[in-house]
NUSE-866730 format. One line per 4 residues: number of its first residue (from 1); their letters; for each residue x, y, z of C-alpha. Coordinates in nm, 3 decimals. Last residue first. Layout:
BEGIN
NUM	a	X,Y,Z  ...
// end
This chain:
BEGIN
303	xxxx	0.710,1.882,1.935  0.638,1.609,1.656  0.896,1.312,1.648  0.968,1.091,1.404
299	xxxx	1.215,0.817,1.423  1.348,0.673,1.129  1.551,0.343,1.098  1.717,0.289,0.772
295	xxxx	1.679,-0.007,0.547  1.347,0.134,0.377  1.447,0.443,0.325  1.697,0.304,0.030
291	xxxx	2.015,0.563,-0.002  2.180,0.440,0.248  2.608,0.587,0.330  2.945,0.574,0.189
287	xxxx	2.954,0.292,-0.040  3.049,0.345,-0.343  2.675,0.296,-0.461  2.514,0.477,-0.235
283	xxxx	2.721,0.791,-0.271  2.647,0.771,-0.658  2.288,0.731,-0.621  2.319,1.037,-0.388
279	xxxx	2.510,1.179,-0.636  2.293,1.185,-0.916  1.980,1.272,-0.762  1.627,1.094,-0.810
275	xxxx	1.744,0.790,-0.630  1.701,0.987,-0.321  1.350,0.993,-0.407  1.181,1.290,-0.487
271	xxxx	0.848,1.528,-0.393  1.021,1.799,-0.292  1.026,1.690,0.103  1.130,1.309,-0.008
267	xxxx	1.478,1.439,-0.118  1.574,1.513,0.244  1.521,1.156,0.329  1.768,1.071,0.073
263	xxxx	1.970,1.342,0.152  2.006,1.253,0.511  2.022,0.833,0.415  2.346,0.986,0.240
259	xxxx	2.445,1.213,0.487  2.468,0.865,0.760  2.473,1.028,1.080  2.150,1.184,1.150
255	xxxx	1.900,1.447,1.159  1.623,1.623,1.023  1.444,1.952,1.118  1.109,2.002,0.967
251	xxxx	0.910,2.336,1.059  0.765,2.291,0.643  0.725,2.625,0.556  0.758,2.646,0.191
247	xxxx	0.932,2.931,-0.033  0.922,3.024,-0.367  0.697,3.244,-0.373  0.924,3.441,-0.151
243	xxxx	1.160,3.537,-0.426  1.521,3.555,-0.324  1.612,3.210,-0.441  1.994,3.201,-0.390
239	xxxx	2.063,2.809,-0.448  1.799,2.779,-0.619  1.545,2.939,-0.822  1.296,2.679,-0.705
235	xxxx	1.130,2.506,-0.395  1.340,2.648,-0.121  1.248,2.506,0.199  1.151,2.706,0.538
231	xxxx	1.219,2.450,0.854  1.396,2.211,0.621  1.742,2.241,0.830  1.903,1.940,0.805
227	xxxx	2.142,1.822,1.091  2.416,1.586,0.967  2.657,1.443,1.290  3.044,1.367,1.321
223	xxxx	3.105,1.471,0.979  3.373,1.305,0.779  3.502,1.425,0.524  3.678,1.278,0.216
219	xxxx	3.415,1.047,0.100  3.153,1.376,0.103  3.442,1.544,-0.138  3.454,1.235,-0.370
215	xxxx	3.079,1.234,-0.362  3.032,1.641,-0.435  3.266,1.539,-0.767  3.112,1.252,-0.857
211	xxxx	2.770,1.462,-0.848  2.941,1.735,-1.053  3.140,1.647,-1.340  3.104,1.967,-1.537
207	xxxx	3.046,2.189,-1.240  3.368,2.080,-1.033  3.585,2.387,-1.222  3.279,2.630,-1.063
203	xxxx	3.470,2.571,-0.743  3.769,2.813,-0.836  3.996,2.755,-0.538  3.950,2.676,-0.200
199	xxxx	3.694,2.428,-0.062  3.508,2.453,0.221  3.163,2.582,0.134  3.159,2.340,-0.151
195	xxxx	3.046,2.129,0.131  2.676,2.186,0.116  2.650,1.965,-0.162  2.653,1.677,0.065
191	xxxx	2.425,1.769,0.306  2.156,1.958,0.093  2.167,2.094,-0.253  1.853,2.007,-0.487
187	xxxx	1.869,1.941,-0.846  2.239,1.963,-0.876  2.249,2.201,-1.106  2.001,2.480,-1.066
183	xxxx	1.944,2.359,-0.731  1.663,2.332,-0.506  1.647,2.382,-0.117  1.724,2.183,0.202
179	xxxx	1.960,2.422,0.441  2.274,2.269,0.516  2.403,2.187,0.928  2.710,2.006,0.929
175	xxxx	2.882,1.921,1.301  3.254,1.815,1.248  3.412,1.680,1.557  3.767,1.733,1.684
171	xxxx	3.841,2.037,1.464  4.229,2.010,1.239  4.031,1.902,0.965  3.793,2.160,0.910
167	xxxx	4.040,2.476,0.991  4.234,2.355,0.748  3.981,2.432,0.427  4.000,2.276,0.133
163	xxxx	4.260,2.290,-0.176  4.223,1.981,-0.378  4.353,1.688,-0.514  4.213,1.401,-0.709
159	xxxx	3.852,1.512,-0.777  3.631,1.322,-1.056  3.746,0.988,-0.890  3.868,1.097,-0.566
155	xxxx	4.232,1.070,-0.434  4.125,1.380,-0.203  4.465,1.454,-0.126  4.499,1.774,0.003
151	xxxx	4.559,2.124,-0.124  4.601,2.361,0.146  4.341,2.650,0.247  4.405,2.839,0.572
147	xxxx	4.598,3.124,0.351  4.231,3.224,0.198  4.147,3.296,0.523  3.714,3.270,0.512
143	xxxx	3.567,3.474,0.824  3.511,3.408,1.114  3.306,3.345,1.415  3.412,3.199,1.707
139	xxxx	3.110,3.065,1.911  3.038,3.216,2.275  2.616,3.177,2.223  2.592,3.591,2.180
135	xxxx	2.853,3.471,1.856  2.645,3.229,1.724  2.285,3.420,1.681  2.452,3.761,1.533
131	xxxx	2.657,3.486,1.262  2.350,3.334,1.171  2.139,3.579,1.142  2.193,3.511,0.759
127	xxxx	2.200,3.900,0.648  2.533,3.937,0.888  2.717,3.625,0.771  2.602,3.726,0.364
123	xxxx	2.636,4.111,0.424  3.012,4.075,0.545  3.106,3.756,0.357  2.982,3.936,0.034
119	xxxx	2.825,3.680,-0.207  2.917,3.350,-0.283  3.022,3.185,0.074  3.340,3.006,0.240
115	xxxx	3.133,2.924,0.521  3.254,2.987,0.887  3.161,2.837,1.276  3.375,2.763,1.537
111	xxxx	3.294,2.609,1.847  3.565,2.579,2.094  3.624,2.366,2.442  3.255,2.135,2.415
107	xxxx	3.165,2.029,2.677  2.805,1.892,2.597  2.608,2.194,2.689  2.907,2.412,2.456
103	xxxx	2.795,2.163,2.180  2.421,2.188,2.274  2.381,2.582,2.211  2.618,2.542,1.916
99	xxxx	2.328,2.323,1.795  2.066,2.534,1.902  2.258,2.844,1.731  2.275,2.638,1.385
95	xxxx	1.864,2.582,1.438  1.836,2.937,1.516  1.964,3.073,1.290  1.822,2.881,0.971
91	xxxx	2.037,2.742,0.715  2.099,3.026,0.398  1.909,3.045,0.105  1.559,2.984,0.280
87	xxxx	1.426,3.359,0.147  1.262,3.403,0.510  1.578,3.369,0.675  1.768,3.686,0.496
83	xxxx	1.956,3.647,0.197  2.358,3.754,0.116  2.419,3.428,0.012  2.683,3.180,0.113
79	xxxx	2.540,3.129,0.476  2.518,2.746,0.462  2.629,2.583,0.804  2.903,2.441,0.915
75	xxxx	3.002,2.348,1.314  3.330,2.306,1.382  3.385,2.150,1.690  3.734,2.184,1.929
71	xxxx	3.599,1.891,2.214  3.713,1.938,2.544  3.412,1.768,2.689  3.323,1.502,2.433
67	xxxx	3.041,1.568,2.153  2.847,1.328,1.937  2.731,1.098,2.237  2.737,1.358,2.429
63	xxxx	2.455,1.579,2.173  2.196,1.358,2.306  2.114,1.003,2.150  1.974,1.040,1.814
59	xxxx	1.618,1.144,2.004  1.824,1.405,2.197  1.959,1.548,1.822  1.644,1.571,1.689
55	xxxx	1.448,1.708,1.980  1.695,1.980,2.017  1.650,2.080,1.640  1.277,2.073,1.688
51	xxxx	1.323,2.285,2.010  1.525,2.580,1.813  1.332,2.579,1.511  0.996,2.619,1.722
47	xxxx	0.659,2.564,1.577  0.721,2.186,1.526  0.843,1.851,1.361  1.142,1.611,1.447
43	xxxx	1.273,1.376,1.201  1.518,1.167,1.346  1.747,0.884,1.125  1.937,0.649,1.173
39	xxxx	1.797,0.494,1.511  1.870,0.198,1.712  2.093,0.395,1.991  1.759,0.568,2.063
35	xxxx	1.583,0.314,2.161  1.201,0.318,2.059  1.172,0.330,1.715  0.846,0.430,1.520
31	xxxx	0.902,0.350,1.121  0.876,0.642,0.893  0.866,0.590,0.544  0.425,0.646,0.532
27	xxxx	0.459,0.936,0.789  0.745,1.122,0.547  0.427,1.107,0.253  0.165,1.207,0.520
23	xxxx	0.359,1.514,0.581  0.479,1.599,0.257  0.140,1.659,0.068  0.093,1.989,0.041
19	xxxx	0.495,2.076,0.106  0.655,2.093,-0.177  0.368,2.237,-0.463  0.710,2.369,-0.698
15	xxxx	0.896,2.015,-0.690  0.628,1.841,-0.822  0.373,1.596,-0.683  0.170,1.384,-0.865
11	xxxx	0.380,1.105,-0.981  0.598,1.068,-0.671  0.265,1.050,-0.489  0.118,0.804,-0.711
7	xxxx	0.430,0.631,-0.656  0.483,0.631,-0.278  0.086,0.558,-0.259  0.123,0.233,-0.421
3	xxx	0.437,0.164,-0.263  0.300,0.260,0.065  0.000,0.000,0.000
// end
């Protein structure tokens, strides 16, 4: 019966009427657990940004199991456009402050929080909220060095070396927080695309093989925890949107470990399978996370 209703709902829906539909559609993958340690996945649901991002993370366990006192995090959000929260370009603020919120709860010696971004650093970090949100929270705040990138071996397939971001890798944990929105390109940008924020160089080079190229960089890091902000979504004109038309409410926050079963999840909100993007399939395929809902655990929660 879910398959039946998984396709005619796959059929019907398009990525531009997101959100009509998506509750009952998320409801029909969802399977209730109990323990916490048994689940890949949490979808919480709610009014609040900040407690449905809190609910997330306790029903994955609790930011300590993620988090160690002493801990140097980075947490990474997308603030690459020089948008305010209601256009959905950038993650929300107050889901990226929760986190930091949780990080310092857990122990946590440093937080630091950057984004290499498109527009303006200055109008893009200030525009977002986010950076306003982080810093009254204790989190350093800063902007892209261009010296702190250093070409590394990515020994990819589309990307063999490349200059990222040191800051990244020399952090004990890696918290990533992307917004869920379309893509010109990519079809939608979530988790894994939303680490072209770190790397150096021209990044418009990656365009022509670009789902192998997102995977090689998603092989090469390795975040601690994936939090997806689909509290407002961006349903077209992505990445930057700007027009509120565009937009859908959906006061979803999911997360989890595995990016893969993130974006696959995360796919479902536009009307999509994971299968439906290039380099999730891809991602799946090598190896590096589950791209089939049905072998994950999901817990939903509604606040």
């Amino acid at each position: 019966m879910h398959c039946m209703n998984r396709r005619k709902f796959i059929k019907s829906a398009a990525i531009t009427v997101a959100g009509l539909s998506i509750p009952n559609f998320i409801d029909s993958l969802v399977t209730e657990v109990v323990a916490a340690n048994n689940i890949d996945l949490a979808v919480a649901r709610g009014a609040s940004p900040s407690k449905i991002t809190r609910a997330a993370i306790e029903a994955m366990g609790g930011m300590k199991k993620f988090v160690s006192r002493g801990d140097i995090v980075v947490v990474k959000p997308n603030m690459a456009w020089d948008r305010t929260p209601e256009q959905a370009a950038n993650t929300n603020p107050e889901v990226v402050a929760e986190v930091v919120k949780m990080c310092f709860e857990a122990g946590a010696k440093k937080v630091n929080v950057f984004d290499r971004t498109v527009n303006d650093p200055r109008r893009c970090y200030v525009q977002s909220g986010i950076s306003d949100a982080v810093k009254a929270l204790g989190a350093d705040v800063s902007y892209v060095d261009e010296r702190k990138f250093k070409d590394m071996d990515v020994k990819g397939e589309a990307m063999k070396t490349w200059p990222l971001y040191t800051e990244l890798f020399e952090a004990d944990k890696i918290i990533n927080i992307p917004i869920a929105k379309h893509h010109s390109l990519a079809t939608l940008t979530m988790s894994m695309k939303n680490w072209m924020g770190v790397m150096g160089g021209s990044r418009r080079q990656i365009h022509q093989r670009l789902d192998e190229s997102l995977v090689d960089l998603s092989g090469f890091i390795k975040p601690t925890l994936t939090i997806l902000d689909a509290v407002r979504i961006l349903t077209a004109n992505g990445p930057q949107g700007g027009n509120l038309a565009d937009v859908k409410k959906l006061d979803t926050v999911i997360a989890g470990v595995d990016q893969v079963a993130v974006d696959s999840l995360g796919a479902t909100l536009f009307g999509m399978k994971g299968s439906d993007l290039g380099y999730v399939r891809m991602a799946d395929k090598r190896g590096l996370g589950t791209m089939g809902l049905s072998k994950v655990k999901i817990r939903k929660i509604n606040v």
